[in-house]
C-alpha positions as CSV (number, residue, x, y, z in Angstrom):
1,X,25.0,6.1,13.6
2,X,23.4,9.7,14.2
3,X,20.2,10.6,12.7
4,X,22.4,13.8,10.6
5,X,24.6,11.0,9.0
6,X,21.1,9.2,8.3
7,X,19.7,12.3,6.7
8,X,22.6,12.6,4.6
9,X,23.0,9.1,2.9
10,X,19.2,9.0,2.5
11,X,19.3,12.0,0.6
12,X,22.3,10.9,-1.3
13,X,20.4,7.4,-2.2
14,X,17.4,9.5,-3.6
15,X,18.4,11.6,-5.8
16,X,21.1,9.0,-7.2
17,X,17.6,7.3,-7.7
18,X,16.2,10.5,-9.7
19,X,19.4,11.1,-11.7
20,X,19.2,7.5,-12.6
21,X,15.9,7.7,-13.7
22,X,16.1,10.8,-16.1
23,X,18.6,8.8,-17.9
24,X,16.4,5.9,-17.9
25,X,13.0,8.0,-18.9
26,X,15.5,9.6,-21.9
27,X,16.8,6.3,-23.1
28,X,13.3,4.7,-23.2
29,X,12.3,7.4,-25.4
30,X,14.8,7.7,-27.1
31,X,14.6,3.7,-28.4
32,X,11.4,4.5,-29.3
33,X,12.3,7.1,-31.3
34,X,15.1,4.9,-33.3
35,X,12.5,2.5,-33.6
36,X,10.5,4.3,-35.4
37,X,13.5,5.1,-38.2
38,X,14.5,8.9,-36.3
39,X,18.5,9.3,-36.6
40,X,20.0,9.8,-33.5
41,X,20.0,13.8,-33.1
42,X,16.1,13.5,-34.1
43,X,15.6,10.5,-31.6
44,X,17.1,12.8,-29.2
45,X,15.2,15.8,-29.7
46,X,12.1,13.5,-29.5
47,X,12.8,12.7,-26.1
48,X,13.7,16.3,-25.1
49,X,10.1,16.9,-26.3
50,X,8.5,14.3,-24.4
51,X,10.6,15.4,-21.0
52,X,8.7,19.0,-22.1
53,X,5.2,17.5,-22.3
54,X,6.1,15.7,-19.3
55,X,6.7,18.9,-17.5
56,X,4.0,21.1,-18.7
57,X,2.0,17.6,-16.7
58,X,3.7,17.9,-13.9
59,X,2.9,21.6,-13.7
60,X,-1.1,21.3,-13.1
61,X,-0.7,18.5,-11.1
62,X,1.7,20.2,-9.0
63,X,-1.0,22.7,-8.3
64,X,-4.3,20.7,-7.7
65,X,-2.4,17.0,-6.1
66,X,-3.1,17.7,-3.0
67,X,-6.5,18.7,-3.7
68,X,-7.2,15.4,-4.8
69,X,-5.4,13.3,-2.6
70,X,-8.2,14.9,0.4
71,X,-11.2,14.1,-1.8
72,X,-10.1,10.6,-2.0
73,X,-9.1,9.5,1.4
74,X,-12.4,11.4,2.3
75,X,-10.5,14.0,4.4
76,X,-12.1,16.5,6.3
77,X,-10.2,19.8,7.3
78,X,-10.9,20.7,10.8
79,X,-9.9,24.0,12.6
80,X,-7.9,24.5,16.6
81,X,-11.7,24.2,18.2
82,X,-12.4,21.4,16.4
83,X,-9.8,19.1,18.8
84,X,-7.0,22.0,20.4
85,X,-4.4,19.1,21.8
86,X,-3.4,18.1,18.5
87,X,-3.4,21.4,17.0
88,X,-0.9,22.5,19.7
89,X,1.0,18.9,19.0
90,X,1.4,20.2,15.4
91,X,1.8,23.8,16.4
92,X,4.9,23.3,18.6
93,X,6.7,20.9,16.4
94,X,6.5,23.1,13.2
95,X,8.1,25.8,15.8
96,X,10.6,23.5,16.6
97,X,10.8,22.5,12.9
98,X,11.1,25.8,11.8
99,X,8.0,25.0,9.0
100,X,4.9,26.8,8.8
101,X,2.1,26.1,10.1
102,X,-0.3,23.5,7.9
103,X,-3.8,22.6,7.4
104,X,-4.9,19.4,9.4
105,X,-7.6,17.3,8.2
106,X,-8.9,14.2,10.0
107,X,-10.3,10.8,8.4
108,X,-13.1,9.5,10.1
109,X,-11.7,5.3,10.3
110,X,-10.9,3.9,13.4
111,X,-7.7,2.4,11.6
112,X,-4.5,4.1,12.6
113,X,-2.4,6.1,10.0
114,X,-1.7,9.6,8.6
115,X,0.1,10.9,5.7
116,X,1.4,14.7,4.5
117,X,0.4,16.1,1.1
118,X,1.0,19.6,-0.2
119,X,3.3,21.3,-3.2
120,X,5.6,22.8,-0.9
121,X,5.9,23.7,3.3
122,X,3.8,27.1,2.4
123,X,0.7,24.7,1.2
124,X,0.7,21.5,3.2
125,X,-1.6,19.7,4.6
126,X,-1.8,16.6,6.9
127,X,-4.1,14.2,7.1
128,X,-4.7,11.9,10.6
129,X,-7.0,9.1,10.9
130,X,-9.6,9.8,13.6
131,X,-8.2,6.0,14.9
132,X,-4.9,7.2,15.4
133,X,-5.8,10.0,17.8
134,X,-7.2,7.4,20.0
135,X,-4.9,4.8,19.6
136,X,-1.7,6.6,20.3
137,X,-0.4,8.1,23.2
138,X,1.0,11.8,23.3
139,X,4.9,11.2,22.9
140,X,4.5,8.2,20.0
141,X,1.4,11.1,18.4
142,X,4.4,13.7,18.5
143,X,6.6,11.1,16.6
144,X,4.2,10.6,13.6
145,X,3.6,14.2,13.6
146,X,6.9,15.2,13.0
147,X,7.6,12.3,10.6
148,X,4.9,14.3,8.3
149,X,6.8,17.4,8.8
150,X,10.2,15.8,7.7
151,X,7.7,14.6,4.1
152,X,6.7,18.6,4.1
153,X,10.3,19.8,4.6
154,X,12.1,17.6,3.0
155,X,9.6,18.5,0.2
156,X,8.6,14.7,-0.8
157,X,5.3,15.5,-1.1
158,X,6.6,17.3,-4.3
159,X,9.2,15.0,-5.1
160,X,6.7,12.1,-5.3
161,X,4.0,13.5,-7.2
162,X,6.6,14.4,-9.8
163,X,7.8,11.1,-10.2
164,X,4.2,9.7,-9.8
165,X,3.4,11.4,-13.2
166,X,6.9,10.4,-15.3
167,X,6.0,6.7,-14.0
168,X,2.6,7.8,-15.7
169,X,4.5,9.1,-18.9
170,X,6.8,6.0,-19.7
171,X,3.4,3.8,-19.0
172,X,1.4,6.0,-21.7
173,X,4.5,6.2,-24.1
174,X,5.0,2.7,-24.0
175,X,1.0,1.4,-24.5
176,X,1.4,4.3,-27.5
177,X,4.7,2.5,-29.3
178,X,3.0,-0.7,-28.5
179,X,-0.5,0.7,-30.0
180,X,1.3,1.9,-33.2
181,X,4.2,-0.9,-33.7
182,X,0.7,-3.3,-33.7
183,X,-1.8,-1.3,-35.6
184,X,-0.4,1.0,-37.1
185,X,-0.5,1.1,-41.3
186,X,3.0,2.5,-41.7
187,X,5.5,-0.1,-43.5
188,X,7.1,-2.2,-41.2
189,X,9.7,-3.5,-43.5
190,X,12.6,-1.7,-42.3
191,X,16.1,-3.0,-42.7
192,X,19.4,-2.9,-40.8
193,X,19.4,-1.1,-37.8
194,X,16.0,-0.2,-37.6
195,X,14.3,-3.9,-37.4
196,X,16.8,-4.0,-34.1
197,X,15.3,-0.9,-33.2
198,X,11.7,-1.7,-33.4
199,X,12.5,-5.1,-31.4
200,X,14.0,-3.2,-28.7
201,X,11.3,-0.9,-28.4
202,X,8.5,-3.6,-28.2
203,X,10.6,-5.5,-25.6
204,X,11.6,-1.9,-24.0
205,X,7.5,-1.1,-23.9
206,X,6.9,-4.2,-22.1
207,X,9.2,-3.8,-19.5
208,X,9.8,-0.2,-19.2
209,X,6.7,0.0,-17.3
210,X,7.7,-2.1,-14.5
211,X,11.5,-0.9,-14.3
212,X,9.4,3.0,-13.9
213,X,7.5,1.6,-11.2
214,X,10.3,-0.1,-9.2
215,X,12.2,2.9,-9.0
216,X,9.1,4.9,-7.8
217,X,8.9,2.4,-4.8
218,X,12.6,2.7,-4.0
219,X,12.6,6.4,-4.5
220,X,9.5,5.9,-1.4
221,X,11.0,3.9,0.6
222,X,14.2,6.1,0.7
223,X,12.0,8.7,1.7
224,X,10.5,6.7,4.4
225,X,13.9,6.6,5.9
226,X,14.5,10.0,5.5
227,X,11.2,11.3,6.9
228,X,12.2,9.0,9.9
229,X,15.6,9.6,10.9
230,X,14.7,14.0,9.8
231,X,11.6,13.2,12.5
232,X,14.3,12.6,15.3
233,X,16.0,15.3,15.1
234,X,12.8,17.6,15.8
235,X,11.2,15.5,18.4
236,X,14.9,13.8,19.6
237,X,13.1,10.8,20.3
238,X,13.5,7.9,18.2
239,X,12.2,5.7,20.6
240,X,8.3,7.2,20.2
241,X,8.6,7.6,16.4
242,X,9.5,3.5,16.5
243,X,6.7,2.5,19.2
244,X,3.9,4.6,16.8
245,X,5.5,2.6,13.8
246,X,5.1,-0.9,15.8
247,X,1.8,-0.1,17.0
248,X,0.0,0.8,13.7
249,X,1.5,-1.9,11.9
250,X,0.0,-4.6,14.4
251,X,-2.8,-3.1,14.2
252,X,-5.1,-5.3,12.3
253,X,-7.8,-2.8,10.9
254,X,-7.9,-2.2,7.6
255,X,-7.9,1.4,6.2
256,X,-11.1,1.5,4.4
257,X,-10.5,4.6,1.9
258,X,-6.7,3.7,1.1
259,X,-6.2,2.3,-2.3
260,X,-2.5,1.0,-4.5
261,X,-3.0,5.0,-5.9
262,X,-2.3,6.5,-2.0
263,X,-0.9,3.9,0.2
264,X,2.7,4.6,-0.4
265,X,1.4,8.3,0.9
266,X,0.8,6.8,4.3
267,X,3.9,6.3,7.3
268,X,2.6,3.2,7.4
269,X,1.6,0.8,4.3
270,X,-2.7,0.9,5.0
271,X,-3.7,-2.0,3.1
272,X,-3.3,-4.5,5.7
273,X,-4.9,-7.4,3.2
274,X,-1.2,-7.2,1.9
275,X,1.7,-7.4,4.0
276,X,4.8,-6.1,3.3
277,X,7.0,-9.0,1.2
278,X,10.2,-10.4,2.5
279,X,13.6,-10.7,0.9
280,X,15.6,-9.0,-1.3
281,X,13.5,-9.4,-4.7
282,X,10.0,-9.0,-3.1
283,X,11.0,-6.2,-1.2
284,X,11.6,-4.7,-4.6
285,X,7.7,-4.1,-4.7
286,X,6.9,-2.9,-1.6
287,X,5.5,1.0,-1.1
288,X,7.2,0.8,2.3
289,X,10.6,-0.1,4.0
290,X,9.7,-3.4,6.4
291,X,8.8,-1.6,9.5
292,X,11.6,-4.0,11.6
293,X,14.1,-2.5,10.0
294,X,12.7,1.1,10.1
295,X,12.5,0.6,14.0
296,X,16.0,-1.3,14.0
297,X,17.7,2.0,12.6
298,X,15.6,4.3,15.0
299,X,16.6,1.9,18.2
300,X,20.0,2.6,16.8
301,X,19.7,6.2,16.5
302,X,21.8,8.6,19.0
């Protein structure tokens, strides 16, 4: 295995992911639609519409994410003077990358981690924890570094925070069905068809939820893989990318400002009060891949 054949079947995976959840997002909608006695063409435009609103969302958030993401993990931007090695870390591996140059910001917790945010290469950011600096040498440093880099260029940062707000949209249309199939006054003695419709829907609300968010954490850990194997061919050094990973995830410390809302921004998962579950079913919840098998396919890397 070569980190290009890597890239390429992580890539593949992710947006087999996406495609399969547009059709999902649709469908969901569209059952609610039916439920509420719309034919199929209307049910249909009424999901288009959604998908619309959906987008007009993603629009500001697309703008002002990062923003937000760096007043909540208490991020501070700092400038070359402010600590010149790892400016000139980040400088030569965006040369080497071929990606502009981004903003860094530091975290003041002792707890080693570091994440990438931004709309697109142009406006990135990344964020290291001032424990991180301290804890890793130069060569495992350079791995995490361009790990972020493979988030910005890959654009993940953008691909998350988009599906970040349509898991948001099928959690808000389904506590609406559920609000209005409960308490609303309309007649609710439809026949046929439709009384299928409405129990699909209230079953569909319950668990449409849940099926958004377990795609949103495969669609991360996929990208965890990518941002990995796309690191090594930058730094082409697998090796220092997989000692960072094994390092910060035995490292006990807690990070203090991560939350469920960030942590699956992070290279490595920061709430160390939860460890990654094990097993295929478990597995299904978790922000990250298990860092083993991250550092099994980097050891394995040419």
């Amino acid at each position: 295995m070569t980190a290009y054949t890597e890239v390429s079947s992580n890539r593949f995976k992710t947006w087999i992911i996406m495609l399969g959840f547009a059709f999902f997002i649709t469908f969901v909608i569209f059952i609610f639609g039916s439920a509420y006695g719309l034919d199929a063409p209307s049910a249909l435009s009424f999901s288009g519409i959604a998908l619309i609103i959906a987008g007009i969302v993603n629009f500001f958030a697309y703008y002002n994410s990062d923003k937000i993401v760096m007043v909540i993990s208490g991020a501070k931007q700092i400038q070359k003077k402010d600590n010149p090695i790892l400016f000139r870390t980040v400088e030569n591996l965006t040369i080497a990358s071929g990606l502009p140059m981004p903003k860094i910001y530091i975290i003041d917790d002792t707890a080693p981690n570091a994440f990438a945010t931004g709309r697109d290469p142009k406006h990135a950011s990344i964020a290291f924890t001032s424990g991180i600096l301290s804890k890793l040498n130069k060569l495992e440093l350079e791995g995490v570094t361009a790990h972020e880099l493979s988030h910005v260029g890959n654009f993940d940062t953008r691909l998350m925070a988009v599906v970040s707000i349509l898991v948001g949209t099928v959690a808000l249309a389904a506590d609406f069905f559920l609000r209005m199939a409960f308490y609303s006054r309309r007649d609710r003695n439809r026949e046929g068809g439709s009384g299928i419709f409405l129990a699909l829907g209230i079953v569909m609300a319950i668990l449409a939820p849940i099926i958004a968010m377990l795609i949103q954490l495969a669609i991360s850990r996929k990208r965890e893989y990518l941002a990995d194997a796309s690191g090594t061919l930058i730094t082409r050094n697998p090796d220092s990318l997989a000692d960072a990973l094994l390092k910060i995830s035995k490292d006990t410390e807690p990070l203090e400002v991560a939350n469920k809302a960030t942590a699956h921004l992070y290279i490595v998962n920061p709430l160390k009060n939860r460890k990654d579950a094990i097993g295929w079913f478990a597995g299904l919840f978790n922000t990250h891949p298990p860092i083993e098998e991250r550092v099994k396919k980097l050891r394995a890397m040419q």
